[in-house]
C-alpha positions as a Markdown table, in Angstrom:
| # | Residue | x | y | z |
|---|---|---|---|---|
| 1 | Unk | 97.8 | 51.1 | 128.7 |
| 2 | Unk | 96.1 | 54.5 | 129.1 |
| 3 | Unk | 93.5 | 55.7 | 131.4 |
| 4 | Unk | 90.7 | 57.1 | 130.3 |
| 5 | Unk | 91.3 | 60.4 | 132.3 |
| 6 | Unk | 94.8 | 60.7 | 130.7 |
| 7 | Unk | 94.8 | 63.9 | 128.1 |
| 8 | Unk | 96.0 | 64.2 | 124.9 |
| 9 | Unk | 100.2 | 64.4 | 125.0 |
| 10 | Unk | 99.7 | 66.8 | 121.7 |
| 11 | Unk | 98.1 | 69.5 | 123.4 |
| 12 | Unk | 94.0 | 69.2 | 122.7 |
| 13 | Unk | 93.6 | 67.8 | 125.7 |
| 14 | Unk | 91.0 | 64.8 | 124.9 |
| 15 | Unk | 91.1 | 61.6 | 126.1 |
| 16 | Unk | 88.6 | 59.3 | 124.2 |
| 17 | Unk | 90.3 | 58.5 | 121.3 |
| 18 | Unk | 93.4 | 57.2 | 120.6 |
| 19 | Unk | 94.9 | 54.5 | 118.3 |
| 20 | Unk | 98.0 | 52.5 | 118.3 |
| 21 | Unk | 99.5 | 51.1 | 115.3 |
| 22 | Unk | 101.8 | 48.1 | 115.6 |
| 23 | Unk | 104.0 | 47.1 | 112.9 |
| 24 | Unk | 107.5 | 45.2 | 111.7 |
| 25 | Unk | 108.9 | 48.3 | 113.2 |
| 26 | Unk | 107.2 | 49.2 | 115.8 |
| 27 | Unk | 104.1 | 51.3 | 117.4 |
| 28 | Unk | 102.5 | 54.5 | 116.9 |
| 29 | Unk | 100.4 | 56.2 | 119.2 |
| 30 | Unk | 98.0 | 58.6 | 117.2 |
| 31 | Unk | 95.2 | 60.7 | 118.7 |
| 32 | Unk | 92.3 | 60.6 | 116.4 |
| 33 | Unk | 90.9 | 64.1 | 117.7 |
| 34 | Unk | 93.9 | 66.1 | 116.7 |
| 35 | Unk | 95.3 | 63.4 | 114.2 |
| 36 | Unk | 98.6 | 64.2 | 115.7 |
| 37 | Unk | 101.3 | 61.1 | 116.2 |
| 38 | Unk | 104.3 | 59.4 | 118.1 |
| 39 | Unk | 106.3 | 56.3 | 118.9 |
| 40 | Unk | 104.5 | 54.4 | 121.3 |
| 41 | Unk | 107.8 | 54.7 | 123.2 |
| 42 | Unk | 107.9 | 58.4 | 123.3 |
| 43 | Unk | 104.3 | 57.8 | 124.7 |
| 44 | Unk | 104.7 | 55.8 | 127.5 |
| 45 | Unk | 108.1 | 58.1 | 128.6 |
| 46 | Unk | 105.4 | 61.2 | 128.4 |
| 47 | Unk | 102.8 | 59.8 | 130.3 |
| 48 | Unk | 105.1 | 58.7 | 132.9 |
| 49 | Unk | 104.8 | 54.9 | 132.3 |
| 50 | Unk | 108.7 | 53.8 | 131.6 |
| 51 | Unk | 107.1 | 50.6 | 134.4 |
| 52 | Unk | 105.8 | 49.4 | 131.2 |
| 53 | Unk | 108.7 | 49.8 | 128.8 |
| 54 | Unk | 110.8 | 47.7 | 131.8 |
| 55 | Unk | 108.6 | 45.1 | 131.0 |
| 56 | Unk | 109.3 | 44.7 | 127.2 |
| 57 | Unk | 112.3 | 42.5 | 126.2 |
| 58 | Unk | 115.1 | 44.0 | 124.9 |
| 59 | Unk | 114.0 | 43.4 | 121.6 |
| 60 | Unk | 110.6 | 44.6 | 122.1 |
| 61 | Unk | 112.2 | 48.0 | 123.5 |
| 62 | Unk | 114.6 | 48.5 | 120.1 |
| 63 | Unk | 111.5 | 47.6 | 118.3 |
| 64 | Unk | 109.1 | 50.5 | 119.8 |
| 65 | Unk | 112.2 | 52.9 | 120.6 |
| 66 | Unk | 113.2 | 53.1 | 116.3 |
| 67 | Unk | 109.7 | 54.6 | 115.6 |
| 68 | Unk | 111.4 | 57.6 | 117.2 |
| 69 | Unk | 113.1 | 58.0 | 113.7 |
| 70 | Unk | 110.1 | 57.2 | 111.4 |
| 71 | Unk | 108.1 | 59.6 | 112.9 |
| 72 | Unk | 110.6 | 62.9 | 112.7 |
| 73 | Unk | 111.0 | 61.7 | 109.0 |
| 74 | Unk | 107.4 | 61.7 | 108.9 |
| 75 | Unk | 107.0 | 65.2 | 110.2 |
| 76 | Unk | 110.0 | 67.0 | 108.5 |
| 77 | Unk | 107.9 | 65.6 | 105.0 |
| 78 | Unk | 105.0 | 67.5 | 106.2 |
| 79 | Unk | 106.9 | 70.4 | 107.2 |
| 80 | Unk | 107.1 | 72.7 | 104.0 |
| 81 | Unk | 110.4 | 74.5 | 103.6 |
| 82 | Unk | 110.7 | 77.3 | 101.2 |
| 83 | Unk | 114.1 | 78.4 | 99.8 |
| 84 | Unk | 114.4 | 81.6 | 97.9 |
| 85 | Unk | 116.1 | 81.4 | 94.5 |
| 86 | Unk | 119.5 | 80.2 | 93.8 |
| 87 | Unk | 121.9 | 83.6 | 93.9 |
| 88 | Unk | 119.1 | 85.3 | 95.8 |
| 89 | Unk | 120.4 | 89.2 | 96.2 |
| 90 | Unk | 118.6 | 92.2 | 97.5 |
| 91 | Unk | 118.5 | 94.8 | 95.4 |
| 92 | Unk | 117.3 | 99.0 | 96.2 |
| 93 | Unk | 116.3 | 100.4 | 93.0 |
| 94 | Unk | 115.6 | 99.5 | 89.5 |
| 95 | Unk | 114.0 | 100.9 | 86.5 |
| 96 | Unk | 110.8 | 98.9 | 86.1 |
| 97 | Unk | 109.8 | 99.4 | 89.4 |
| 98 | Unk | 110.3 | 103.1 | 89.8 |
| 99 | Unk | 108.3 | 103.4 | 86.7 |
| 100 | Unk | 105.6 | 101.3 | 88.3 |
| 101 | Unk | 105.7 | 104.0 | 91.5 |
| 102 | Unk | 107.7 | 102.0 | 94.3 |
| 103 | Unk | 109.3 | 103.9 | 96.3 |
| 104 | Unk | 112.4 | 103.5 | 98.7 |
| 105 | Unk | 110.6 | 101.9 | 101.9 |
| 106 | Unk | 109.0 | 99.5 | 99.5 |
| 107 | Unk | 112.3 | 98.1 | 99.2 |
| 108 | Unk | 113.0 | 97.6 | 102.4 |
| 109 | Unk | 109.3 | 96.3 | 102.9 |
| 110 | Unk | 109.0 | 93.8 | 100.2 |
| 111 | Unk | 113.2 | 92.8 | 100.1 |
| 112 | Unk | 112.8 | 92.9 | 97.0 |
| 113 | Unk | 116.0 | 90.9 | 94.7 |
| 114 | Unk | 117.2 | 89.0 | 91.6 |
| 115 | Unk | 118.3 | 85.7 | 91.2 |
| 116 | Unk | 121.6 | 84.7 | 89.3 |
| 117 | Unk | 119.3 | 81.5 | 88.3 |
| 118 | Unk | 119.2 | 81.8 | 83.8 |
| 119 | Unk | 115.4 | 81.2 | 84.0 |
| 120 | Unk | 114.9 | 84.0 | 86.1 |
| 121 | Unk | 117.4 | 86.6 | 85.2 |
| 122 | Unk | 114.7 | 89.3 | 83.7 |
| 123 | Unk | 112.7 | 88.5 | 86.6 |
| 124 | Unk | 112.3 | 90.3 | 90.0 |
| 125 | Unk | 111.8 | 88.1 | 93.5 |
| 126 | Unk | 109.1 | 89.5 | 95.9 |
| 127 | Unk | 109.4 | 86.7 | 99.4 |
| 128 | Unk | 106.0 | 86.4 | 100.7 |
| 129 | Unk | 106.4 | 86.4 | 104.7 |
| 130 | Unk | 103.8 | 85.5 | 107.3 |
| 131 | Unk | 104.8 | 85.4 | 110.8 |
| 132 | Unk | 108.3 | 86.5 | 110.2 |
| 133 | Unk | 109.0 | 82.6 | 108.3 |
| 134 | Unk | 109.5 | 83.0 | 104.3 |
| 135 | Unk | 105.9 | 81.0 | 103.0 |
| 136 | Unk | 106.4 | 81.8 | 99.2 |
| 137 | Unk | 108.1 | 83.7 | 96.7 |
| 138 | Unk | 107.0 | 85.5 | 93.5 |
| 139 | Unk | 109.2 | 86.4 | 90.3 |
| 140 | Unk | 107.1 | 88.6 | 88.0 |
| 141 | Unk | 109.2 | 89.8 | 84.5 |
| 142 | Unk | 110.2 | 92.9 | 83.4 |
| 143 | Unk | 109.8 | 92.4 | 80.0 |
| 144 | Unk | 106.6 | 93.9 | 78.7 |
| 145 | Unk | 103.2 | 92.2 | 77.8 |
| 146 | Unk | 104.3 | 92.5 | 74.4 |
| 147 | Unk | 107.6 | 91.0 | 74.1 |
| 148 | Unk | 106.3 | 87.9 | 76.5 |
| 149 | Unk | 103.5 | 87.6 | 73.6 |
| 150 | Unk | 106.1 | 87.6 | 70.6 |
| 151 | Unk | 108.2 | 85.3 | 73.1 |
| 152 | Unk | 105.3 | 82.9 | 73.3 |
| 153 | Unk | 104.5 | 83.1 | 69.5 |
| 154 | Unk | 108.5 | 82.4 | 68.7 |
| 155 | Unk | 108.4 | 79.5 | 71.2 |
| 156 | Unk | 105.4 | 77.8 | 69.1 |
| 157 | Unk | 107.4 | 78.6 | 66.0 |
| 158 | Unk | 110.5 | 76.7 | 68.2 |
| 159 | Unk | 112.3 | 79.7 | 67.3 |
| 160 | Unk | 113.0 | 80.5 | 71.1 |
| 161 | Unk | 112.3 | 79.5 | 74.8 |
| 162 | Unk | 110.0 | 80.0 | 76.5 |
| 163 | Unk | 109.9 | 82.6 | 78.9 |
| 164 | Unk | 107.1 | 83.4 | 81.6 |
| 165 | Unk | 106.2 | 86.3 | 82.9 |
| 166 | Unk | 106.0 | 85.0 | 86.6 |
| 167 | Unk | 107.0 | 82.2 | 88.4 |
| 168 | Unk | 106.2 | 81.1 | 91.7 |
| 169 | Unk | 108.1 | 78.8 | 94.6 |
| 170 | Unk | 106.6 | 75.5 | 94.2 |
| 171 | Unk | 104.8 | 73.9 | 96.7 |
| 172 | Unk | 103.4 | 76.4 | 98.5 |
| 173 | Unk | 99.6 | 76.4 | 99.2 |
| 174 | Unk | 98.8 | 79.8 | 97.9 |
| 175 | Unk | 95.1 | 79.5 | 98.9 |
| 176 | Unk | 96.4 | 79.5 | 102.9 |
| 177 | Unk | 98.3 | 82.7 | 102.3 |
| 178 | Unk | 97.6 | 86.8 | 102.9 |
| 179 | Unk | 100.2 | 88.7 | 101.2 |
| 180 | Unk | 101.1 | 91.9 | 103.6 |
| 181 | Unk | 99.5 | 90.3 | 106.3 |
| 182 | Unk | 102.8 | 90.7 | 108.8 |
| 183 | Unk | 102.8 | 94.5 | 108.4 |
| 184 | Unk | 98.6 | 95.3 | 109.1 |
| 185 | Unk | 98.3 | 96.5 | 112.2 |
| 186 | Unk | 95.1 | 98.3 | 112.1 |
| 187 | Unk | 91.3 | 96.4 | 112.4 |
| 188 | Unk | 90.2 | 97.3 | 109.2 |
| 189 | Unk | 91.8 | 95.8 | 106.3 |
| 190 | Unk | 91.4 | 96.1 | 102.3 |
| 191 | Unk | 92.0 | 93.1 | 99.9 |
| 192 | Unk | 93.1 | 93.4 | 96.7 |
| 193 | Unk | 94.0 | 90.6 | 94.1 |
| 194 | Unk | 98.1 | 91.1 | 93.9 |
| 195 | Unk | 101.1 | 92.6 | 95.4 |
| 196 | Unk | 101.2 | 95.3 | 92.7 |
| 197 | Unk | 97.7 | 96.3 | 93.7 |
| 198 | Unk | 98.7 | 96.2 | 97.3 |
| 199 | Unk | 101.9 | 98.4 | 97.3 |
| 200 | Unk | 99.8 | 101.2 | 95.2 |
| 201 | Unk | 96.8 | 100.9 | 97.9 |
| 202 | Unk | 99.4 | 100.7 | 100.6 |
| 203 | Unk | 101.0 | 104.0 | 99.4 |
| 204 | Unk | 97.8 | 105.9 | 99.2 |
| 205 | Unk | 96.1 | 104.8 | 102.1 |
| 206 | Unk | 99.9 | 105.9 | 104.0 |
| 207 | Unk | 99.7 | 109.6 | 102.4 |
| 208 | Unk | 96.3 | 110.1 | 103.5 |
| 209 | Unk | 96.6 | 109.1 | 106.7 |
| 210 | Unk | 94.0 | 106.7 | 106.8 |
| 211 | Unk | 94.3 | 104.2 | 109.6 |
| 212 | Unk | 93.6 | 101.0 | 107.4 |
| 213 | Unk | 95.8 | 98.2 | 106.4 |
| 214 | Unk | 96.0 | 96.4 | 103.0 |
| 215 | Unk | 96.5 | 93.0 | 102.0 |
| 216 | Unk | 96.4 | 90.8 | 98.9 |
| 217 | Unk | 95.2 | 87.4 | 97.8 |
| 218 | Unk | 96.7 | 85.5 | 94.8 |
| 219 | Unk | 93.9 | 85.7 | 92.4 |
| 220 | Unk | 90.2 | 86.6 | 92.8 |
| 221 | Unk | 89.5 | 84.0 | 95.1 |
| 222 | Unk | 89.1 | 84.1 | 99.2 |
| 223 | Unk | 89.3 | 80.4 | 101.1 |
| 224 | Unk | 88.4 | 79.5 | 104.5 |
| 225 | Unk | 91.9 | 79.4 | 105.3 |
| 226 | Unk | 92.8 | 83.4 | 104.0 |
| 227 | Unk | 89.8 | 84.2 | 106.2 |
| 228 | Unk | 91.2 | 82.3 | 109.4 |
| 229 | Unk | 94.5 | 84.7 | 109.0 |
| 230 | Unk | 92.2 | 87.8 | 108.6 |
| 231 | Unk | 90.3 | 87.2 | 112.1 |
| 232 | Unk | 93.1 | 85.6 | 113.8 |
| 233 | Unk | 94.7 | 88.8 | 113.1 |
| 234 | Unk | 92.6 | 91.1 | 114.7 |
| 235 | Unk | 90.7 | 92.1 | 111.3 |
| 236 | Unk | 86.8 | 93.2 | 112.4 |
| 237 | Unk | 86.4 | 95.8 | 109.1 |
| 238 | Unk | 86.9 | 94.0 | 105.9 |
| 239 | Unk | 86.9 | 95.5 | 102.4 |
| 240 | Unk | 86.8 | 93.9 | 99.3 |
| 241 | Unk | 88.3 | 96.0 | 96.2 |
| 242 | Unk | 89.5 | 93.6 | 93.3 |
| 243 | Unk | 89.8 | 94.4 | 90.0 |
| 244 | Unk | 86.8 | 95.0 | 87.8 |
| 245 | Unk | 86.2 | 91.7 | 86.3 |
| 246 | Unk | 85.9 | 89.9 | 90.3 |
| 247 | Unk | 82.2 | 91.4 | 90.7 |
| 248 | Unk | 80.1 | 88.1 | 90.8 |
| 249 | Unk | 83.6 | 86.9 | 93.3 |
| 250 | Unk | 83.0 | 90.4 | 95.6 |
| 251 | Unk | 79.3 | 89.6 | 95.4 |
| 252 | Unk | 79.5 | 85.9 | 96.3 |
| 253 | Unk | 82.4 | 86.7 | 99.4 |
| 254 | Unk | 80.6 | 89.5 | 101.3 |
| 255 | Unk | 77.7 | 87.5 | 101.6 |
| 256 | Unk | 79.3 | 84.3 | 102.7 |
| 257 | Unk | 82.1 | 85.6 | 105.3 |
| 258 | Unk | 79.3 | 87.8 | 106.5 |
| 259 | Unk | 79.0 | 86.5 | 109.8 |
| 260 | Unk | 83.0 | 86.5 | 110.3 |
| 261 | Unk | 83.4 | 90.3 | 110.8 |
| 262 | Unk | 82.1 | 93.1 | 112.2 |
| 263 | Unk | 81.5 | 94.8 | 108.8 |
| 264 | Unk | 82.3 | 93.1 | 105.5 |
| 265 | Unk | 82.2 | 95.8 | 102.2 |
| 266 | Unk | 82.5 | 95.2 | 98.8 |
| 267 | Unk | 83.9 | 97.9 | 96.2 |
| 268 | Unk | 82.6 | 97.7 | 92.2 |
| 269 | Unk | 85.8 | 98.6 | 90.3 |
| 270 | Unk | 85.0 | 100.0 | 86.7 |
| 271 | Unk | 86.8 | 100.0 | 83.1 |
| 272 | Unk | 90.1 | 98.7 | 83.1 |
| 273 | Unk | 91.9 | 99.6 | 86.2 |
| 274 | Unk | 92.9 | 97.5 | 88.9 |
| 275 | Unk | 93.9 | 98.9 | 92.2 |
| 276 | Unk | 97.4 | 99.1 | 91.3 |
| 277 | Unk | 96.8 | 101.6 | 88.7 |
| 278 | Unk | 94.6 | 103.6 | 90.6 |
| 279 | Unk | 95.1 | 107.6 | 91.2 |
| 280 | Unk | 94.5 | 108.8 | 94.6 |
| 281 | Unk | 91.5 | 110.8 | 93.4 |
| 282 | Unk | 89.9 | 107.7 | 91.8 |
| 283 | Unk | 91.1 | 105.4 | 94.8 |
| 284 | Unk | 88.7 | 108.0 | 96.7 |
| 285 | Unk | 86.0 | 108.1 | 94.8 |
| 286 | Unk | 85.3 | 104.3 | 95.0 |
| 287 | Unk | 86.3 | 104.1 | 98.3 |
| 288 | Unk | 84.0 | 106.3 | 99.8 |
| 289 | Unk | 81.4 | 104.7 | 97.4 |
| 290 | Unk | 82.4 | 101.0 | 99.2 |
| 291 | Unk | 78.4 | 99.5 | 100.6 |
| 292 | Unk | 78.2 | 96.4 | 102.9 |
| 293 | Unk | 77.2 | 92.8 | 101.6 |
| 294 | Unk | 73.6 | 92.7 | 101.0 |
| 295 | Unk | 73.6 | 96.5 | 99.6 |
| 296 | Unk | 76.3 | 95.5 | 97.9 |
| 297 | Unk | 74.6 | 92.6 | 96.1 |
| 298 | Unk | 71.3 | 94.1 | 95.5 |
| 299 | Unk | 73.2 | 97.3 | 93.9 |
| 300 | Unk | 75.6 | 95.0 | 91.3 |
| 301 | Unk | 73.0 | 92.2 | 90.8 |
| 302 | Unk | 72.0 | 93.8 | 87.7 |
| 303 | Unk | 75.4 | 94.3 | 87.0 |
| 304 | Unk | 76.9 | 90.4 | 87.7 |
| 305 | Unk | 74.0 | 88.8 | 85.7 |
């Protein structure tokens, strides 16, 4: 039913293996190189073989023509959608965030808002972006550390409810995501752990006029996947600053994505700062202080262990 020199209708372009599936319903055509899928019907039409649909019977034809259905159900199921918060509203100032040293433009940057949903109505929404389609969101409190620790202490006592201090969209692969990663346009790039961390580095790199982007992971880790986003983008100078506890995770990266970029660094945070609470003169200091993989290693070895 298909020639060996026909090409993949999905777009790898390989010919040598393909599967078809028949069942109560129907037929699917699946190419086992790109593990992409269609009704056999759709097939034939693409490869320009409706000859052999004419010589089905009716039946047949309704038969292979109603996998058409199965398989957009099938693919809007893969396709992840992400929906912001019920009551979703931007918002351009408030308190907590001033305090924490965002300024206007971060705003606008981040579109920042609040949600009229009761769980979240302390909370402030960040929507994580990449390539201009909403991937995630983030709702971090603005409660203090405190008052979520009496909160949790009351909720054991089943004196109150219990109240988080973040919440994330659900169903979002957070491991396959680079927060900021729509508005780096340099080659050189820093990663830090969080969007706190990434708005302060943001802001000081910005006021020194230092030609470097900034991006964040969600956590300490760095996947296969974040690093795929990093070189698709254009990133060929990467540097590693998370906060002080991620040394034996800085150690363990610059070494293994090595061979990725041009120049991978790593930067040995101290005491009990993250990036986020970092003073220009100190964001300086370890900055130009930042050594590449293996110095990097053989200088915090010590240090790890």
């Amino acid at each position: 039913m298909h020639s060996d020199n026909t090409p993949c209708i999905f777009g790898c372009e390989r010919s040598d293996k393909f599967g078809i599936l028949f069942t109560n319903d129907g037929a699917v055509v699946t190419c086992m190189r790109c593990g992409e899928s269609d009704s056999l019907y759709n097939y034939l039409i693409k490869i320009n073989r409706r000859d052999l649909i004419e010589g089905f019977s009716a039946p047949v034809k309704n038969q292979l023509k109603s996998l058409e259905k199965v398989v957009e159900e099938s693919e809007d199921r893969d396709r992840k959608v992400v929906c912001l918060p019920g009551g979703y509203t931007r918002i351009y100032y408030d308190d907590y965030l001033d305090r924490r040293g965002f300024i206007p433009s971060d705003y606008k940057k981040y579109h920042i808002g609040v949600s009229t949903d009761h769980k979240l109505k302390n909370h402030l929404i960040f929507p994580i972006y990449q390539n201009g389609e909403l991937k995630s969101w983030l709702a971090r409190s603005r409660m203090s550390k405190e008052w979520h620790k009496q909160n949790l202490k009351d909720f054991k006592n089943k004196e109150a409810s219990l109240v988080l201090r973040y919440y994330n969209s659900e169903g979002t692969e957070f491991s396959e995501m680079v927060g900021n990663l729509d508005n780096i346009v340099h080659s050189s790039c820093i990663l830090v752990e969080g969007l706190f961390d990434e708005q302060n580095v943001s802001n000081i790199l910005k006021s020194l006029g230092i030609e470097e982007g900034c991006g964040f992971t969600f956590g300490k880790s760095l996947s296969e996947e974040q690093v795929d986003l990093l070189v698709e983008k254009g990133i060929k100078d990467l540097t590693l600053m998370y906060d002080p506890d991620a040394l034996k995770e800085i150690e363990k990266y610059v070494m293994k994505y090595a061979h990725r970029f041009e120049n991978i660094y790593g930067v040995a945070l101290k005491g009990d700062k993250d990036p986020g609470d970092l003073s220009i003169e100190e964001f300086l200091l370890y900055y130009n202080n930042k050594k590449r993989g293996l110095e990097f290693y053989q200088t915090n070895l010590k240090k790890i262990f």
